[in-house]
Each structure stands twice: as C-alpha cells, then as structure tokens.
C-alpha positions in Angstrom: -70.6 49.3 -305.8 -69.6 52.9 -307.5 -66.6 53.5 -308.8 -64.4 56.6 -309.4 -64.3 57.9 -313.5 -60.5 56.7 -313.1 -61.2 53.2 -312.3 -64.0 53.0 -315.1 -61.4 54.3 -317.5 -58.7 52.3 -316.7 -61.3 49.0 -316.9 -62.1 50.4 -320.3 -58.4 50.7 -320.9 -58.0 46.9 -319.7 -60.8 46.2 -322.1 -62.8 44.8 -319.1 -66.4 44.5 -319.9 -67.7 45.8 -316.2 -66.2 49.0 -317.0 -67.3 49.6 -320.5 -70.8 49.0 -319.1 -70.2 51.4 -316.1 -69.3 53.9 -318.6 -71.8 53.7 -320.9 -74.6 53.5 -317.5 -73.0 56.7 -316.6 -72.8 58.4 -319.7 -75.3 57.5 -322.1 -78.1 59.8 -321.0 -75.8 62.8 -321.6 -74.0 61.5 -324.8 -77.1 59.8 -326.9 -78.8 63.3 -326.5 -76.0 65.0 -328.9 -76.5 62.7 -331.5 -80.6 62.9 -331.9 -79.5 67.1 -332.0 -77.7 66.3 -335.1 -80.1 63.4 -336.8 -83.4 63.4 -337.8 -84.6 59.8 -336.6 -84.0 58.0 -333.1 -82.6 55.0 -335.7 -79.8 57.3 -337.1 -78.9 59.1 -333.6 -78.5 55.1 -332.4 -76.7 53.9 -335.2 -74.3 56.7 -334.5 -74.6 57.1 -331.3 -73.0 53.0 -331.0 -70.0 54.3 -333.8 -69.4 56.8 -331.4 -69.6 55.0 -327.9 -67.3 52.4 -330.3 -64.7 54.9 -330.8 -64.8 56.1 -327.3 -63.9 52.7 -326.1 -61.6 51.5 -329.2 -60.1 55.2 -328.6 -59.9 55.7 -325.0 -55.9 55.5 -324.6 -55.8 58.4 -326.7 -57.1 60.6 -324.2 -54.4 61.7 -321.9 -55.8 63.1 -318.7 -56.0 66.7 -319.9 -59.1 68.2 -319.9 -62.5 67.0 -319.3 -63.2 63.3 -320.0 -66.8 64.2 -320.6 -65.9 67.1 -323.0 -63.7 64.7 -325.0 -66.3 61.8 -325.8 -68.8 65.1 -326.5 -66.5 66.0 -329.3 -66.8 62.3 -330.4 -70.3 62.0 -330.7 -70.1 65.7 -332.1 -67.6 64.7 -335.3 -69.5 60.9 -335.1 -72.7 62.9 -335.9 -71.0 65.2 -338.9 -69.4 62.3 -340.6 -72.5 60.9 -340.3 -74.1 63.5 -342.0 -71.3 64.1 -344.7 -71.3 60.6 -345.4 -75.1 60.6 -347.0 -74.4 63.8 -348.7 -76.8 65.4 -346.4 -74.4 68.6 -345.2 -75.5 71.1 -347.6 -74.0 74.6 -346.9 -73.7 76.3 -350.2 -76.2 79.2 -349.5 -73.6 82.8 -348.5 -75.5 85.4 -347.5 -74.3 89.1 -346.6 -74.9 91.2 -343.4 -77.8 93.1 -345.5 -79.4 90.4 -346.9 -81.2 88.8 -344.0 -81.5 90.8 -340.8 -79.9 88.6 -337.5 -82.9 87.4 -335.0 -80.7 87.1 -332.8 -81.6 90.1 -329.9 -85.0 88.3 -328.6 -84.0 87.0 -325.2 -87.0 85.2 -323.7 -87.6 82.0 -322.2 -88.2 79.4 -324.4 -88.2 75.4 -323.2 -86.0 73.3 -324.4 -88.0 70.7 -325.5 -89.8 73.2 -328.0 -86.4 74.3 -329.2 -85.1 70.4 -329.7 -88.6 69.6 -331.4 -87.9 72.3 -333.8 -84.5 72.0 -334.4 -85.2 67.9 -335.4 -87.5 70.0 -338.1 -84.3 72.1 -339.8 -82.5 70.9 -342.7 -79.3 69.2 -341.8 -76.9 72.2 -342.8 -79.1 74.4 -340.4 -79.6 71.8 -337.5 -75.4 71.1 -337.6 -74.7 75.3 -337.6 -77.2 75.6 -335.0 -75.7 72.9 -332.8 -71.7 73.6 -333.2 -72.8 77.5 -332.3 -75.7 77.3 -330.2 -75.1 74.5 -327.9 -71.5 73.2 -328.2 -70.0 76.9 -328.3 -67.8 76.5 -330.8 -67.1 80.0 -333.2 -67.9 80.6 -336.5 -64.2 80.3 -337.5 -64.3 77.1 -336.1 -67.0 76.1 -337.7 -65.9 77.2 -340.8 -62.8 74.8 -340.5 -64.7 71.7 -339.6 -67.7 71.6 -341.9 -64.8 73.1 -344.9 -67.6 76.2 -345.5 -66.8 80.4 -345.3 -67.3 81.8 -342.2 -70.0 83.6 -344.0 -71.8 80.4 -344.8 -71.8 79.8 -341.1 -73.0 82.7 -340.0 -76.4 82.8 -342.8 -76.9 79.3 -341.6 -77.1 80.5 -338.2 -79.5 83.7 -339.1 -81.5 81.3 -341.2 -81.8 78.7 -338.5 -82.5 80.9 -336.1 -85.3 82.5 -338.3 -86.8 79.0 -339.5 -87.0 78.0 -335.7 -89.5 80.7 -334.7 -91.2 80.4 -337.4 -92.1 77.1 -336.7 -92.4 77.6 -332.9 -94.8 80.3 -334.1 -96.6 78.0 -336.1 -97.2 75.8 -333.2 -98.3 78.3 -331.1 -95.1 77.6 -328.9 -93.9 80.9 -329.9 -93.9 83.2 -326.0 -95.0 86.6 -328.2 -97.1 86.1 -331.1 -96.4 89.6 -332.5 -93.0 89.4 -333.1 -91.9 89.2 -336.9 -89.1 86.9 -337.1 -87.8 88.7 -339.8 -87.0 91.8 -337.2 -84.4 91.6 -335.0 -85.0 88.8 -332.1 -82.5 86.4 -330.2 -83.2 82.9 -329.6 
C-alpha cells in the first residue's frame, strides 16, 4: 500500500511508527548520500546521517507546508553534517587568498562521472570538501556560505579555487583525469 508524502508526514506528525519508516524507505537513498559528501567515513556519514533523520522526525511540525519537503530535510542533513564537522574541530578555513594569488580552474567544462568526482572529493580536507559541497552541489553563494561556516567571503571563494585545483589533481593522478594535458594550475572548470 503507497501512500501520499502528506499522509507519511502527518503519521510522522502522529508519531506513528509506519510512517517514520515509510519516510525513511522513501528518503534515505537520497538523504544518506549528503552526509558521506561531507564525512570521510561511512561510520561518521551514519552516525550523522541517524542525528539528522532524528531531527527530521523530532522536527517535523516545524515545517509548514512551504516549500519543498525534500529541500527542507536536505538542509538538515546539510547543517547535521557541519555541526558535525565543527564539533571535532575539523572545519578549518583560515587560509584567504586574493584574485592573483591562485588562478580559478574553474572554465574546463567536460564530462567528468560522478563517482570520480565523489571519490575525490571524500579525499579533500574537511574545509575544502564543505566549500565544495555548499557551492558545488547544494547551490548556495559565497555570501551564504560566508554566513554559515562564520568565514570571509574570500575564504570561501580560495576554498573553492583550491578544491577545485586539489580535485584534478588527484583525478589526474588516477588517471581519471578526460585530458591529461591540462595544467590544473591554468584556467579549467570542474
């Protein structure tokens, strides 16, 4: 028997076990995901992957309908995953650098498989892996990210170059790299 994201939620919101586990059935292939982007180890995505699901259901009455359901347990798992990380001291950001000190890779356009790019990206330091993920694949800006990790815009953005530069030079390094002449030090956009 299916039943419609509304009657899940409102199970949840009775606290009715059928629906928590409908919810996490549904959801968990698509949440879990987010968490591993941000960890380096399966054990830490699954510890906080359960804080997060936890919240979602200890949480659920504070989402009101507006907006996508979906994008609002994302943007748990997402601040799950950072307090996570801030938590073991693990969020270091300190490094600023200016629009001439590292040229932006950022104009390669290619096709690179996502597996490659998640297999790296578990390979960056947590400050890089966090930038990477708030800019790359959640979309949020640099102000933004500025505001939620407390860092300078700056700081966000020579993550991001830095990121960006340390990821094909690893994909290089494994050969998973589409053109092996490119210098990731010259302009390039993953």
């Amino acid at each position: 028997m299916t039943f419609s994201l509304e009657h899940i939620i409102q199970q949840c919101l009775n606290g009715e076990r059928a629906g928590q586990k409908a919810l996490y059935e549904a959801y968990k292939d698509i949440l879990y995901p987010i968490c591993l982007r941000y960890t380096k180890q399966e054990e830490e995505a699954e510890d906080v992957f359960i804080e997060a699901f936890h919240k979602i259901l200890t949480k659920i009455d504070a989402y009101k309908g507006e907006g996508s359901f979906e994008g609002w347990m994302k943007k748990i798992m997402v601040n799950e995953s950072l307090m996570f990380l801030r938590k073991r001291n693990r969020l270091h950001l300190m490094v600023e650098l200016h629009d001439t000190d590292i040229p932006d890779v950022t104009e390669y356009e290619g096709d690179f498989d996502f597996e490659q790019i998640l297999e790296v990206l578990k390979e960056l330091p947590d400050g890089y892996r966090a930038v990477f993920n708030l800019y790359v694949l959640e979309g949020y800006k640099h102000k933004e990210i500025a505001e939620i990790l407390n860092i300078s815009i700056n700081t966000s953005k020579s993550q991001l170059i830095l990121a960006k530069k340390r990821m094909i030079e690893q994909l290089k390094k494994k050969d998973k790299f589409p053109f092996q002449n490119i210098n990731p030090k010259s302009p390039t956009k993953l």
